[in-house]
C-alpha positions in Angstrom: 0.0 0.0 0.0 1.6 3.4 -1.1 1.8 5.5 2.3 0.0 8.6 2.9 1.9 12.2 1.6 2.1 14.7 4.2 1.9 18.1 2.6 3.1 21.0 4.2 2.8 24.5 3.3 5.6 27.1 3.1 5.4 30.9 2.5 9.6 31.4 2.0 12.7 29.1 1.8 13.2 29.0 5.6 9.6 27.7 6.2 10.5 25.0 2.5 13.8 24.0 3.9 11.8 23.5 7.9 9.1 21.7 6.5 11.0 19.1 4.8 13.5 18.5 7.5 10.5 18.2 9.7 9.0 15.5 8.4 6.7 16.6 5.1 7.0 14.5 1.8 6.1 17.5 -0.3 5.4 21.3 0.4 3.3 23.7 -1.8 4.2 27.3 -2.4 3.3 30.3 -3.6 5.0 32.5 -6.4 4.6 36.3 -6.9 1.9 35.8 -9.2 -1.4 34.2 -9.1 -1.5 32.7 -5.6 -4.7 33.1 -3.4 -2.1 34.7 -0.1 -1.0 37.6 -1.5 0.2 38.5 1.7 3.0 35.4 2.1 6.3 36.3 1.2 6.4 33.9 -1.8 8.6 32.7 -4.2 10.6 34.2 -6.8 11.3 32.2 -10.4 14.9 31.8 -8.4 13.7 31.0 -5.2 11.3 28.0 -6.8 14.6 27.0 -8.7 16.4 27.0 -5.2 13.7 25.4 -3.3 12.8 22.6 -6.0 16.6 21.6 -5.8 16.7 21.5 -2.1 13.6 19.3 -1.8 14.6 17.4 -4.7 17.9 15.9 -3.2 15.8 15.0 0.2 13.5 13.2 -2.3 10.4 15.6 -1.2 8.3 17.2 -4.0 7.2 20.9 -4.5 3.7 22.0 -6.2 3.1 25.3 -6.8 -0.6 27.1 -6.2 -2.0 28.9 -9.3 -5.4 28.9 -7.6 -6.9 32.9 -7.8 -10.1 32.8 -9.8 -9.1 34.2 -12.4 -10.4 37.7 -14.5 -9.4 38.7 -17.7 -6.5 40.8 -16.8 -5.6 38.0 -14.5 -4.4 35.8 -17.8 -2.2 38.0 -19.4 1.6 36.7 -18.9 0.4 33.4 -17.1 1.5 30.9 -19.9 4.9 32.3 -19.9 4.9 31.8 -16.2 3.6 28.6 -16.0 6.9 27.4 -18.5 9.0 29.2 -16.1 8.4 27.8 -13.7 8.0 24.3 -14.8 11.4 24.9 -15.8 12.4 25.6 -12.7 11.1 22.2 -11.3 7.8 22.5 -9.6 6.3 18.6 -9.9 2.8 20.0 -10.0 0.4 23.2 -10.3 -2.5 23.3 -8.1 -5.2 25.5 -10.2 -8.9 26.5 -9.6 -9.8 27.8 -13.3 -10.2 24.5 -15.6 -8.6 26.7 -18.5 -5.3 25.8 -17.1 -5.9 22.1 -16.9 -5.9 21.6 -20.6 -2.9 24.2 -21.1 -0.7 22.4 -18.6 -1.8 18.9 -19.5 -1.4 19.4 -23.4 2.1 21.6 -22.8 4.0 20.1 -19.9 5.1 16.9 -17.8 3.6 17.7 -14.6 0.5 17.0 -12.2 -2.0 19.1 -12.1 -4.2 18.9 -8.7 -7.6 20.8 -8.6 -7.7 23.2 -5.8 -10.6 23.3 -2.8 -11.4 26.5 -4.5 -13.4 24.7 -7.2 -15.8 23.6 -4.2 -15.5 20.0 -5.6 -18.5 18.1 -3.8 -19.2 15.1 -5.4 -18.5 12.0 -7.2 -19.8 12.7 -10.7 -18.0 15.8 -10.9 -14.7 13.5 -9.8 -15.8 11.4 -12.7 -15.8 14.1 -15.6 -12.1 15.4 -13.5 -10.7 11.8 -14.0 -11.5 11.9 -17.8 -10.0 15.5 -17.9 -6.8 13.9 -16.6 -6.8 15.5 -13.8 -4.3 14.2 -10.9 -5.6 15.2 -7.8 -8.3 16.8 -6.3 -8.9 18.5 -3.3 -12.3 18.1 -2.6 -14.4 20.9 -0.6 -13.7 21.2 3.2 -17.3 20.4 3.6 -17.2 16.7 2.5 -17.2 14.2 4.9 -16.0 11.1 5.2 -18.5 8.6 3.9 -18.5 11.0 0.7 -14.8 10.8 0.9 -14.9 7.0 0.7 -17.5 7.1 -1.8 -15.8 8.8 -4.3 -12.2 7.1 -3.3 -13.9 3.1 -4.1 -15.5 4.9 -7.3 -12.3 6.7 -9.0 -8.8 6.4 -9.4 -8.6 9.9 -8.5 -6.0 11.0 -5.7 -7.5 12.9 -3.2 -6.2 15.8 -1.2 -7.9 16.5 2.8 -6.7 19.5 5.2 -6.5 17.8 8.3 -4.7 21.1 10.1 -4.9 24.5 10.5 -7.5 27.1 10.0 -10.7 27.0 7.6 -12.9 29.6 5.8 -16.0 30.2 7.7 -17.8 30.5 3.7 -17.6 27.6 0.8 -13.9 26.5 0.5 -13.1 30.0 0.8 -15.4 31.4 -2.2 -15.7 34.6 -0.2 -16.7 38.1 -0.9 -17.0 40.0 2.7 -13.3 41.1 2.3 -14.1 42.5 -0.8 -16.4 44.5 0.4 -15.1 45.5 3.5 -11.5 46.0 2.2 -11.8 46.4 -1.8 -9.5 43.4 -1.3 -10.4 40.3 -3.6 -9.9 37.4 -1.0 -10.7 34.8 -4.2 -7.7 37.2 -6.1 -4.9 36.5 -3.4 -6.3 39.6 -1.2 -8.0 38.1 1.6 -8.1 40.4 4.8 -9.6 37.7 7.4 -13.0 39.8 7.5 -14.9 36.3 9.3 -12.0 37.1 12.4 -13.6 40.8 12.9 -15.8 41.3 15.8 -18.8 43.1 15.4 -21.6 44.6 16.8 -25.1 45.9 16.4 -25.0 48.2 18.9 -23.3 49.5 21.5 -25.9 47.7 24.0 -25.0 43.8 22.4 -22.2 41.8 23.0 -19.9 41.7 19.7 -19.9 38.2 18.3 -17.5 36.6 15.7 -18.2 34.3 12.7 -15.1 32.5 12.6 -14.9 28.6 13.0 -12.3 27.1 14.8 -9.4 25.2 13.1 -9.5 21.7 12.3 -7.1 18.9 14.0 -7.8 15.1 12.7 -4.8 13.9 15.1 -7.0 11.6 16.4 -8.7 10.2 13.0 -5.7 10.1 10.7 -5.4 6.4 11.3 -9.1 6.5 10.4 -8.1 8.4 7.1 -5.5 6.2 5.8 -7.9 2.8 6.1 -10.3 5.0 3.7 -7.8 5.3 0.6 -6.7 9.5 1.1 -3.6 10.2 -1.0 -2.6 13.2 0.7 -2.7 14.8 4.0 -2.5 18.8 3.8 -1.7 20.7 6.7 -3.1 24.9 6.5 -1.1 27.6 7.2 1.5 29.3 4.4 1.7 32.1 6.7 2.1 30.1 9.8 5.9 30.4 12.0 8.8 27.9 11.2 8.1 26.4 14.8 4.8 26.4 13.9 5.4 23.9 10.8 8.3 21.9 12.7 5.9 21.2 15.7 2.7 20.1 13.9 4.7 18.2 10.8 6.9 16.4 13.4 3.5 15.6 15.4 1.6 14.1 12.3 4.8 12.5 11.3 4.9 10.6 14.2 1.3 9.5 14.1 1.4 8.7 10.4 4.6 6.6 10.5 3.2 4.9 14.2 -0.3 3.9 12.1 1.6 2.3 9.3 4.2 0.3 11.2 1.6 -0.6 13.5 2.5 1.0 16.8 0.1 3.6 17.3 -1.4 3.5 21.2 -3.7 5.6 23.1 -0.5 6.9 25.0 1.0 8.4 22.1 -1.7 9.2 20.6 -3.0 11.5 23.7 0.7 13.0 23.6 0.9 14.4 20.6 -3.2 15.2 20.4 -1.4 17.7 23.4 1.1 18.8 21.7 -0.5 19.9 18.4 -2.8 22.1 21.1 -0.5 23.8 22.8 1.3 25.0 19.6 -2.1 26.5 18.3 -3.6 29.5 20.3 -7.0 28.6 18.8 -9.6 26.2 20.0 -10.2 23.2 17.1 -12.7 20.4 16.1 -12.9 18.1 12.9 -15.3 20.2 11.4 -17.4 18.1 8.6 -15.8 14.8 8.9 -18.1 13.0 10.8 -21.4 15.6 11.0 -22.7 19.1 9.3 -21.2 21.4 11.4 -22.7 22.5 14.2 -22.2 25.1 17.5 -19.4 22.9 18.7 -17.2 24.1 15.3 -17.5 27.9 15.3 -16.9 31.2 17.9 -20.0 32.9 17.9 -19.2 35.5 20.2 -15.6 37.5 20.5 -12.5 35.3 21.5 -9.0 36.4 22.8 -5.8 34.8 21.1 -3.3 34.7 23.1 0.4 35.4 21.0 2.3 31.9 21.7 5.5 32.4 23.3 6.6 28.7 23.5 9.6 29.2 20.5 12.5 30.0 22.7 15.0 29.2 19.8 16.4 27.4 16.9 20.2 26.0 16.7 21.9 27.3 13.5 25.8 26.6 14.4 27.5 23.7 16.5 31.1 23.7 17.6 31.4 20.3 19.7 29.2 20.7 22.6 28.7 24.0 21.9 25.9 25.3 20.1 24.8 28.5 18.6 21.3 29.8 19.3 19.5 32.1 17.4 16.9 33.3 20.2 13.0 33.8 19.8 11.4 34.4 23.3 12.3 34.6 26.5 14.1 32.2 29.0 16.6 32.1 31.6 19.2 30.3 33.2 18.5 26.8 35.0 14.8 26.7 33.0 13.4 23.3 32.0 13.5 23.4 28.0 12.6 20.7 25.3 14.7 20.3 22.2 12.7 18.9 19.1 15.0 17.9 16.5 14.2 16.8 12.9 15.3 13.4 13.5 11.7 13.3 15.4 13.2 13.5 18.6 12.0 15.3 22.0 14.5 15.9 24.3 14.2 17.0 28.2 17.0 19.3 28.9 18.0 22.1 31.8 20.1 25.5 31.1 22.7 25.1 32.8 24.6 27.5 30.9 24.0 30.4 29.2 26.5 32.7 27.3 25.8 36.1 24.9 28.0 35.8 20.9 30.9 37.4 22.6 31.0 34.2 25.1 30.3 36.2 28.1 28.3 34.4 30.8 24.7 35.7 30.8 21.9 34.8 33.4 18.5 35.6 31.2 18.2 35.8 27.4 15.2 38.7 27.0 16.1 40.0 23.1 14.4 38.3 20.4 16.7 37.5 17.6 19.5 37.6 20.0 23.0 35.2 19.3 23.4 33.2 22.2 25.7 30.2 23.0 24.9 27.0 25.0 26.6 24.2 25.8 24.7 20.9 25.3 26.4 17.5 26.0 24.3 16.1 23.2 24.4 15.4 19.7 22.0 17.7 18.3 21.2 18.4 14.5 21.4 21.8 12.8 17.8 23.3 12.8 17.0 21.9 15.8 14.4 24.2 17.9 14.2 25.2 21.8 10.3 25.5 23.3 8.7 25.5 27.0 8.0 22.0 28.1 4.7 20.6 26.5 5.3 17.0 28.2 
């Protein structure tokens, strides 16, 4: 049985080059044109070269989003793009507008995988994909999972879930509010987060909130594999590094613990905690099992609390020595965990605790600082410092 892809997204090289080391079989990005978050860094035609070869030698694939719905002005330039960056080694385009299907397919040697934007819903409409030679689809977010296995025992299509991160409160995020709070076309790349706001009638009501809460299947991906799902997709091109290396590393472990048969309760409950400590959000599993209901959505204002877990990430070793470059506060003597990208979650106390110039130091309080430890371990590059979750 071919195992599960994890798919992780990444909005620059650092979060690419994190993501893979951290456990993902294949990342999608965005480039400067044509990708639904506008507001990501993105990719340059150099910087998907660079990235393609980096994932490339770790044997991890890259597919690139060319999902905005697309208007008239929207097509000029976007065949000569689409060679570009073919040429530069992207192993598939994820597209919303069926125009591009064709184009690509007829033109080029690469996948094309329909996005969630196309609102997908059904197994006839899998069917007519199938004979369009279409590779993948990513069904709507508001398909559950009998559907799901419907159209999986009825097709040879591959089929792309979200099992992390957060969702569009509107139909697989064919939203207008933003346009017309913002002028900003959130199916256009421009999406300001409008279903986030607050608001209120009056100044006598209690504001209330139409966001959902994110989605965590930790504790149904084993559930998801025995159904036939190609591709697990985790949300969140805009999220932190830490972010990516704590929720990849977590489904890692779960995925690779289903499939060599060792997943328990125990570990199960661990990570569940651990993927809920690193989000600042409450979550559910949406429309998996049900229509979603009260128990998936903030109807009234909520507080999110900024997460200062990420206390650092190692980017130089000498020895036992290791170069830290600092995120958030901690001190000497504090109970840490190291997570590495060998999987790995180490216990460890500061015992010492030195600025770059090698001077002793008691308390580490500037983000981005340099700062020296000694470690008696061996420890990989990219490995990352947090506040004990276990």
């Amino acid at each position: 049985m071919k195992k599960v892809e994890l798919l992780s997204p990444a909005g620059d090289l650092e979060r690419l080059k994190i993501a893979c080391i951290y456990g993902a079989d294949a990342v999608y990005i965005g480039g400067k044109n044509y990708s639904l978050r506008a507001n990501a860094n993105n990719f340059s035609i150099e910087e998907i070269k660079e990235a393609c070869d980096f994932a490339h030698k770790l044997g991890k694939r890259v597919y690139l989003t060319l999902n905005i719905v697309f208007h008239n002005e929207d097509i000029d330039g976007v065949y000569d793009y689409i060679k570009e960056v073919v040429e530069a080694g992207i192993d598939a385009f994820i597209v919303s507008d069926l125009f591009l299907v064709k184009y690509i397919k007829s033109n080029f040697s690469v996948e094309v995988h329909l996005s969630t934007q196309d609102s997908v819903s059904n197994l006839e409409t899998v069917k007519f994909l199938e004979n369009e030679l279409v590779d993948r689809v990513v069904p709507a977010r508001e398909v559950g999972r009998d559907e799901l296995k419907e159209i999986i025992d009825n097709t040879n299509m591959d089929i792309e879930v979200f099992i992390h991160g957060a969702m569009c409160t509107f139909v697989s995020g064919r939203c207008v509010l933003s346009n017309y709070f913002t002028n900003r076309d959130s199916n256009r790349g421009g999406c300001a987060q409008i279903c986030r706001f607050c608001f209120s009638i009056n100044d006598m009501e209690e504001p209330f909130s139409m966001a959902v809460k994110d989605l965590n299947m930790s504790k149904y991906i084993k559930d998801m594999i025995e159904i036939g799902i190609t591709s697990f997709k985790v949300e969140g091109r805009m999220r932190s590094p830490f972010y990516l290396a704590v929720v990849l590393s977590s489904y890692r472990r779960i995925i690779d613990a289903v499939y060599n048969d060792t997943l328990t309760d125990d570990l199960l409950e661990k990570e569940v905690k651990i993927l809920s400590k690193v989000s600042n959000r409450e979550n559910s599993s949406h429309f998996y099992f049900k229509e979603a209901d009260l128990s998936d959505q903030y109807y009234v204002g909520r507080q999110e609390v900024s997460n200062q877990d990420y206390l650092g990430i190692i980017i130089n070793r000498e020895g036992n020595l290791y170069t830290i470059n600092q995120r958030n506060y901690f001190k000497k003597f504090d109970e840490i965990e190291i997570i590495t990208p060998n999987m790995d979650i180490i216990s460890y106390r500061v015992d010492n605790l030195y600025n770059d110039k090698m001077e002793s130091i008691d308390v580490a309080n500037q983000a981005d600082s340099i700062l020296k430890i000694e470690i008696p371990l061996d420890l990989p590059l990219y490995s990352m410092i947090r506040k004990p979750y276990l």
